[in-house]
C-alpha positions in Angstrom: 19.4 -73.6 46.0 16.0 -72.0 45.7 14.9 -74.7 43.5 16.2 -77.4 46.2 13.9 -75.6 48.7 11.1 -74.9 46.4 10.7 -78.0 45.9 11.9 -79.6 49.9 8.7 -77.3 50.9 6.6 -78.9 48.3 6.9 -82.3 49.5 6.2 -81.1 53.2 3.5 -79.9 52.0 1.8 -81.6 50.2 0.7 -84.7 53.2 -1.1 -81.5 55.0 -2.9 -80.7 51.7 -4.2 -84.1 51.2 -5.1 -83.4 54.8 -7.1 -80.8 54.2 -9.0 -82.0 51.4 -10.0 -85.3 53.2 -11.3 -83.0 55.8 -13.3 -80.8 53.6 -14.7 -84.3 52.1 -15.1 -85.8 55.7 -17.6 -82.7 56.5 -19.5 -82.8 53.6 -20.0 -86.7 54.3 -21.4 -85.5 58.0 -23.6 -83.7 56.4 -24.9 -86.0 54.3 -28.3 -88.4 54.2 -29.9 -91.3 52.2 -33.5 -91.3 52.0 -35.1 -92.7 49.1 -38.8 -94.3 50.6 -40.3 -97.5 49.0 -43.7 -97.0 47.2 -46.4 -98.9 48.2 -50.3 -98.8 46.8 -52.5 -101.3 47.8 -56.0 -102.3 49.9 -55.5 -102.4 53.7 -55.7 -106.3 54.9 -56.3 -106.8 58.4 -55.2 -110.2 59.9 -58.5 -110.6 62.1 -60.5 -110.7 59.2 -57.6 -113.7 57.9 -58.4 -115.6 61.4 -55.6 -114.1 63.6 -56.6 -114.1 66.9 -54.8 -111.9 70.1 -55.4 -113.7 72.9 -51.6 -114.2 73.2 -51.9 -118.2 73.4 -53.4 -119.2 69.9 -50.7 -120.0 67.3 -51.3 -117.6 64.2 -48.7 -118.5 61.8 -51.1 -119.6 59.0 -53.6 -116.6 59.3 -51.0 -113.4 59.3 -49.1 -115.3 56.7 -52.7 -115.6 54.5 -52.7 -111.6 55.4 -49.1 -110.9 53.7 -49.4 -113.1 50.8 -52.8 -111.1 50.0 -50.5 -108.4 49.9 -47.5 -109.0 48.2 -47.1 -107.0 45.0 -49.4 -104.1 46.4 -51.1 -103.5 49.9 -51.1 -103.3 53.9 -51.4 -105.7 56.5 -52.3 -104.6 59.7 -51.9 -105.9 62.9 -54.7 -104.4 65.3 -54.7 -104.6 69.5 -53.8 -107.8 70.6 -50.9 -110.2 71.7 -50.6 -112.1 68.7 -48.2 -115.5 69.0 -46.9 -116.3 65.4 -43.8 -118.9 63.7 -42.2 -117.7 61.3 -43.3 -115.2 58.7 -42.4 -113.9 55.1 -42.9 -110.6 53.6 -43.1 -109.5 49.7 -42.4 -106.8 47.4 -44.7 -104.0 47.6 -46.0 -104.4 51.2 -46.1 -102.3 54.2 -46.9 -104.2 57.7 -48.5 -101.8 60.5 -48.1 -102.9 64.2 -50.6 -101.1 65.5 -50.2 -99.4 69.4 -51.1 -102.0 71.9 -50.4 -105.0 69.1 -47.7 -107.3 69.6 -46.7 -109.8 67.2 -44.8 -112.5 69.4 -42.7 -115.5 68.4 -43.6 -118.8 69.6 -41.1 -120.3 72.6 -41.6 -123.6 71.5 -37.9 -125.1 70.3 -39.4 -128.4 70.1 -41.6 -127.8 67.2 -39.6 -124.9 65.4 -39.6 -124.7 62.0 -36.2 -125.3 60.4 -35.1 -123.3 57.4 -31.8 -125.7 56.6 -29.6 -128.2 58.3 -27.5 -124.7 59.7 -30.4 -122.7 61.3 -34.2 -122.3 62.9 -36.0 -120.2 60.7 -36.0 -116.3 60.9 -38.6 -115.0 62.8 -39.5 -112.5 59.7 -37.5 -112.4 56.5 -37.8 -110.5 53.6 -35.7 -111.6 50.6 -35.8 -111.0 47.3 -37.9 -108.1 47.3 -38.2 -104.6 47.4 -40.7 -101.7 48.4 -41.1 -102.8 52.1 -42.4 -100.3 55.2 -42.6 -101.8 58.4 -44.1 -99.8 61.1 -46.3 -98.7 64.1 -46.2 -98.2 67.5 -46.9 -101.9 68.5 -43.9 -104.3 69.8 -42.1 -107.5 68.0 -41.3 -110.0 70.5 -38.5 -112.4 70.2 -39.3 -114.3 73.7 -35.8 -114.5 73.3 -35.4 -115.9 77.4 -35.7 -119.6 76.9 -33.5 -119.7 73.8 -31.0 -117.7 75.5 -30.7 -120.0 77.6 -30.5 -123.3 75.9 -27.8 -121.5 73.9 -25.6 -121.0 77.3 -26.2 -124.4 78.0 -25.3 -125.3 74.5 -28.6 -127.5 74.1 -28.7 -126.3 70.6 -26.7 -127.5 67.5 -28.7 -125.0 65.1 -28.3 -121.2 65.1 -31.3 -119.4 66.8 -33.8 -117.3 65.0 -32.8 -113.5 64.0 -36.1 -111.8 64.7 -35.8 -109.4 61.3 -33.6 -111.0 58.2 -33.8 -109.0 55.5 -31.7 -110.3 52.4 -31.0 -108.3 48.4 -34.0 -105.9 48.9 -34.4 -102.6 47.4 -36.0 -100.0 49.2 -37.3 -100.8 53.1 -38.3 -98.7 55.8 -38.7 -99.3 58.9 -40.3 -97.0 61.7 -41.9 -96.6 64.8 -41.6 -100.1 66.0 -40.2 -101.6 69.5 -38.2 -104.8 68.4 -38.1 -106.6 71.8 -35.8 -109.7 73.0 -34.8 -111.9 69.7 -33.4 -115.1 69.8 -30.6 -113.7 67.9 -29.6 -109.8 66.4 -32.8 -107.7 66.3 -32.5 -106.6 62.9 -30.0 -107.7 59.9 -29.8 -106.4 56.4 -27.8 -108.0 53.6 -26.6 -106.6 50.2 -29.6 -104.0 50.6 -30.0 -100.5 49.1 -31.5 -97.8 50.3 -32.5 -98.3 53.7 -34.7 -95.8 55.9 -34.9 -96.9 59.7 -36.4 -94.3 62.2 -37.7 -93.7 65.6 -37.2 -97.6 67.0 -37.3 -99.2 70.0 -34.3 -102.1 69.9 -34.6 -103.5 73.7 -32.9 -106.9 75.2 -31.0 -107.1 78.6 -27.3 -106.8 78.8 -26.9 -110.4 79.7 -28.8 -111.6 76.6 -26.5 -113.6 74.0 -25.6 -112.2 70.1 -28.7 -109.8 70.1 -26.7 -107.1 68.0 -29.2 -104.2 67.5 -28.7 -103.7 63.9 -26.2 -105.3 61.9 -25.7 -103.8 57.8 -24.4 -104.5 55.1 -26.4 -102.0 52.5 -25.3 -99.0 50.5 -27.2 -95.7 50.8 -28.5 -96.0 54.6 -29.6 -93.6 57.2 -30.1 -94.5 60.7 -31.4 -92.0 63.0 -33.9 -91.2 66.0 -33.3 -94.7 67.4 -32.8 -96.0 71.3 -30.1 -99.4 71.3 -30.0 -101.6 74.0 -28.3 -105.0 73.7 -27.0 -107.7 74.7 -23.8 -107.1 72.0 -23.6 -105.3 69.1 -25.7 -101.6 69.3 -25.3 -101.0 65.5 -22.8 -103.5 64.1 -21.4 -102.5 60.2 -20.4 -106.1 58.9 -19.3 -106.5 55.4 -17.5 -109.7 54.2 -18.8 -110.7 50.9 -18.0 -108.2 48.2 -19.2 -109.0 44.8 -17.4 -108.8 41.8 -19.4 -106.2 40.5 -19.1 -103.5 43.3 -15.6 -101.9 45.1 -17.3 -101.2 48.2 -20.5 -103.6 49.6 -20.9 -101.0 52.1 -20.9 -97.1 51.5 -22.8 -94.2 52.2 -24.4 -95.1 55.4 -25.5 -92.4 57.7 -25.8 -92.8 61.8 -27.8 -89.4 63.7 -29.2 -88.5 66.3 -29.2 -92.1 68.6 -29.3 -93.0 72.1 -27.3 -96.5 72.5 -27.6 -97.6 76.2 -25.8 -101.1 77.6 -24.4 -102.7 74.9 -21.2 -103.3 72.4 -21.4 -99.8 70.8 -21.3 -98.7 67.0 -18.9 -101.0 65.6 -17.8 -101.7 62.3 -16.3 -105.4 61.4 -15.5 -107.7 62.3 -15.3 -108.6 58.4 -14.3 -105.5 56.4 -13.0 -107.4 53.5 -16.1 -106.4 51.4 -14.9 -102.5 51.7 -16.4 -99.6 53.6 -16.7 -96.3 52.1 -18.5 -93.4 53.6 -19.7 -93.4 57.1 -21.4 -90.7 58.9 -22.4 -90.9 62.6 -23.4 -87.7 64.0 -25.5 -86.6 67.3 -25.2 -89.5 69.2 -25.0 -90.5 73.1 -23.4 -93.6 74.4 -23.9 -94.0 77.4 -22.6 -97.4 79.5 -21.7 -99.5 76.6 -18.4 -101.3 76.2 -17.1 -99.6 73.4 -18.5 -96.5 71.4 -17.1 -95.5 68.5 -15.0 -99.0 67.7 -13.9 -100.6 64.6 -11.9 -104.0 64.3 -11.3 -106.8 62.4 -7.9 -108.7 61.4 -5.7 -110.6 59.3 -7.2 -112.3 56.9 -10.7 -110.8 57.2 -10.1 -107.4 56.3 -10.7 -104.5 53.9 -10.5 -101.1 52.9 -12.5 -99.2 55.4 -12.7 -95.2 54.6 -14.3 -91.9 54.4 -15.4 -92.1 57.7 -17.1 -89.1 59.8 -17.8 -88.8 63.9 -18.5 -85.8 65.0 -21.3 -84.5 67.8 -20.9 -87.4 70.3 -21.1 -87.6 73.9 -19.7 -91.3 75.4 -20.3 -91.8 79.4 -19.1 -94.8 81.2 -17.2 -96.9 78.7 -14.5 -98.9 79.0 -13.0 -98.5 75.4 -14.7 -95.3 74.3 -12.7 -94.9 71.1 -11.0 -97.8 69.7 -9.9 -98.7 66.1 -7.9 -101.9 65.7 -6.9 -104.0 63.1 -6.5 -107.0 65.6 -9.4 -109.1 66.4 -10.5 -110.5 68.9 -7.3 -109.5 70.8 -4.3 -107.6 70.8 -0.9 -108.5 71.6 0.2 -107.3 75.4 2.3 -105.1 73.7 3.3 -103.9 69.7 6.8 -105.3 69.7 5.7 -109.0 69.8 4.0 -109.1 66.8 6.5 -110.4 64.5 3.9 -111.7 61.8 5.7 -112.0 58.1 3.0 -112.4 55.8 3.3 -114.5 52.3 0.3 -112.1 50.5 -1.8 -109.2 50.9 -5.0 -110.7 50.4 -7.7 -109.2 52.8 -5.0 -107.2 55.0 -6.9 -104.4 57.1 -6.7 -100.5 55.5 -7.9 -98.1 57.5 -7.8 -94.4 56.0 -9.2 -90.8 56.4 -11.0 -91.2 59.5 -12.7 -87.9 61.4 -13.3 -87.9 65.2 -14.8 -84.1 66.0 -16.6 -82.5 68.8 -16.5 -85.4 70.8 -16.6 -85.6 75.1 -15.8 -88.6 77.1 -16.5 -89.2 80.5 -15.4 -91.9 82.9 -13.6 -94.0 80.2 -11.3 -96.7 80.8 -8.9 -96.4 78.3 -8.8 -93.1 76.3 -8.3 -94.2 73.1 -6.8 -96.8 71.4 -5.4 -97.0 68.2 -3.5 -100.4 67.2 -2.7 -100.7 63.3 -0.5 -103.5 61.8 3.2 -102.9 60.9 2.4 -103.7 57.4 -1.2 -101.9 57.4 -0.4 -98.4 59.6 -3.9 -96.6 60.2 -3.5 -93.4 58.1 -5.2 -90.1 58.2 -6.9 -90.3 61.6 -7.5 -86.8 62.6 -8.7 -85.5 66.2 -10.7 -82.2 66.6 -12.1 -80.7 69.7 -12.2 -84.4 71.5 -12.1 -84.0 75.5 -11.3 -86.8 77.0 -11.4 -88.3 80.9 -10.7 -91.8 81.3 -8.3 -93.8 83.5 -5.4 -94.6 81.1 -4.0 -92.6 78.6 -3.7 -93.1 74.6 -2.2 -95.7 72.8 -1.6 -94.8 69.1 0.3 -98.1 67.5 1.6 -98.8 63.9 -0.8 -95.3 62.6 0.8 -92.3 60.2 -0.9 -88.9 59.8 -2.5 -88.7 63.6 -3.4 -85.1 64.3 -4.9 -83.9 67.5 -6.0 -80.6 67.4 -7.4 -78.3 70.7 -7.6 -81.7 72.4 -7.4 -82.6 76.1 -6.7 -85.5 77.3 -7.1 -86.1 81.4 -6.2 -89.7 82.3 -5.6 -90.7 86.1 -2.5 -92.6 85.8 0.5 -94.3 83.7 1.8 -92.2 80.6 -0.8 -89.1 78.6 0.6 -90.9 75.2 2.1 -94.2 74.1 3.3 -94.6 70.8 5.2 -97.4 68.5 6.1 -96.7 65.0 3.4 -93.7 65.0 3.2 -90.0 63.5 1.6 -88.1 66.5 1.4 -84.1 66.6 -0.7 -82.2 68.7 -0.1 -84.1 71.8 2.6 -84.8 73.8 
């Protein structure tokens, strides 16, 4: 008999141990930060002296691009006081662009005669591919005059995709700082299959209203994020990974997200393609303060991944309609758990979501709690609550999820149930 219970205590056990250790993991991942600075030597190259003129009407494309092919593979361009109107630029290895204060680099407007990059797309406002050892900064302003592309896209007048204002594609080593990236076409900043990224102290500004300008959307390993002020028109920080290679478990991991300010906006989200794998995500010190969501992550059959490892903890979210919500159904849920009757024929790219830390976290005037809705076949697992206040209109729904703790946690909704749950494991709540 004392073998039977020896060993009936073991297997309790032993779930709240793995607990434990995930925890102790999760907090050293909070704590963590990626930081390794490209390394640039090189003459200073100022774009006047190239024939760049800031009068903010004379077309410079040919001049500042003279500038940055003088120097790739070692040296500085500088862009001195002045509205500067360019088309679209490239940047080498080994090259560090300054924006000086009171400089603005500023896309054309003119759609008519936009350069092309392929039969898909308009050509990136700045791209970097290919490369590596790349500082951008300065406290000048990049200006997407996003306005009139806007809204030829709402009128659907264009058959091409619009420009990203910064497209940065396999580069090692890039930093960007200081800058105010201002209305784009498209997202504000996106980085592909890219290690070791530094971006500090930015300026990401375009109105609420403005179509697909995500802030900054990653796909990197070995990233911090922090001293930054979001406000888009989708997207704040979007963590999109759908094209693992063969050679790497997880195309995104090791990504760190402190000490932010995200105003109007779609919040921090991760997906919606996870099937390239997520592991290690630290968000820390942040405010959200009237976006749509805050801390979200979804994506969906088909299009999903592992996502894990991943860290919250030091937030304050104000007026949000989803605060916190984590779903493995995208774009939308059904009405309620019980109709999804999906019987899948393969695994391939089902959403995993695992070992997920949401600590020392307030929200005020929420909509909707928090919302958790895993799939029958893919529970959420490991999603642990700690010191999380919460005041929102509706309650929380936890949904197909094993392994939900919630401890010293309050939750103060205004109407309809405190907790709803289908096929959960809930404690701490009632």
């Amino acid at each position: 008999m004392s073998i039977f219970v020896t060993k009936k205590i073991r297997m309790k056990i032993r779930p709240i141990i793995a607990c434990c250790f995930c925890l102790i993991a999760l907090v050293i991942i909070g704590n963590a930060q990626y930081r390794e600075l490209p390394t640039i030597e090189g003459k200073e190259i100022n774009i006047a002296d190239c024939g760049a003129i800031g009068d903010g009407k004379t077309l410079n494309t040919t001049a500042i691009q003279l500038a940055l092919d003088k120097a790739k593979g070692g040296g500085k361009v500088l862009i001195p006081k002045g509205i500067y109107l360019t088309g679209p630029l490239t940047i080498g290895s080994k090259t560090t662009l300054v924006i000086a204060k009171d400089a603005v680099l500023r896309l054309t407007n003119d759609i008519v005669n936009y350069p092309i990059s392929d039969k898909k797309a308009y050509a990136n406002f700045i791209s970097v591919y290919d490369a590596s050892d790349i500082k951008i900064t300065g406290e000048g302003t990049i200006d997407g005059q996003g306005d009139i592309w806007w809204e030829q896209y709402r009128a659907k007048k264009l058959s091409l995709r619009r420009p990203q204002m910064l497209y940065i594609n396999n580069v090692l080593r890039i930093e960007i700082a200081g800058v105010t990236f201002l209305n784009p076409p498209n997202t504000h900043i996106s980085l592909k299959n890219t290690k070791n990224v530094y971006i500090h102290h930015i300026t990401i500004q375009a109105p609420a209203t403005s179509s697909n300008t995500d802030g900054i959307n990653i796909s990197t390993q070995y990233c911090t994020i922090e001293h930054c002020n979001i406000n888009t028109g989708d997207d704040n920080i979007a963590i999109n990974f759908g094209n693992k290679s063969k050679e790497s478990e997880f195309e995104c991991m090791d990504i760190v997200v402190k000490d932010c300010h995200f105003g109007f906006g779609h919040g921090l989200s991760i997906g919606s393609y996870t099937s390239g794998g997520l592991k290690h995500l630290a968000v820390s010190n942040c405010s959200f303060e009237g976006t749509t969501s805050a801390i979200r992550i979804k994506t969906a059959r088909g299009r999903g991944g592992i996502v894990e490892d991943l860290s919250y903890q030091d937030i304050t979210i104000k007026d949000s309609k989803y605060p916190i919500f984590i779903s493995e159904y995208y774009p939308k849920e059904p009405k309620t758990p019980q109709e999804d009757t999906t019987t899948l024929l393969s695994s391939e790219r089902i959403p995993s979501y695992r070992n997920i830390l949401i600590k020392n976290v307030v929200v005020e005037n929420g909509q909707d709690a928090i919302k958790v809705h895993g799939l029958p076949e893919s529970p959420i697992t490991n999603l642990q609550f700690i010191n999380v206040e919460v005041h929102a209109s509706n309650g929380v729904q936890i949904y197909n999820a094993k392994q939900v703790s919630f401890t010293n946690c309050h939750i103060n909704n205004d109407k309809g149930e405190r907790l709803t749950t289908f096929q959960a494991e809930v404690s701490g709540i009632q």
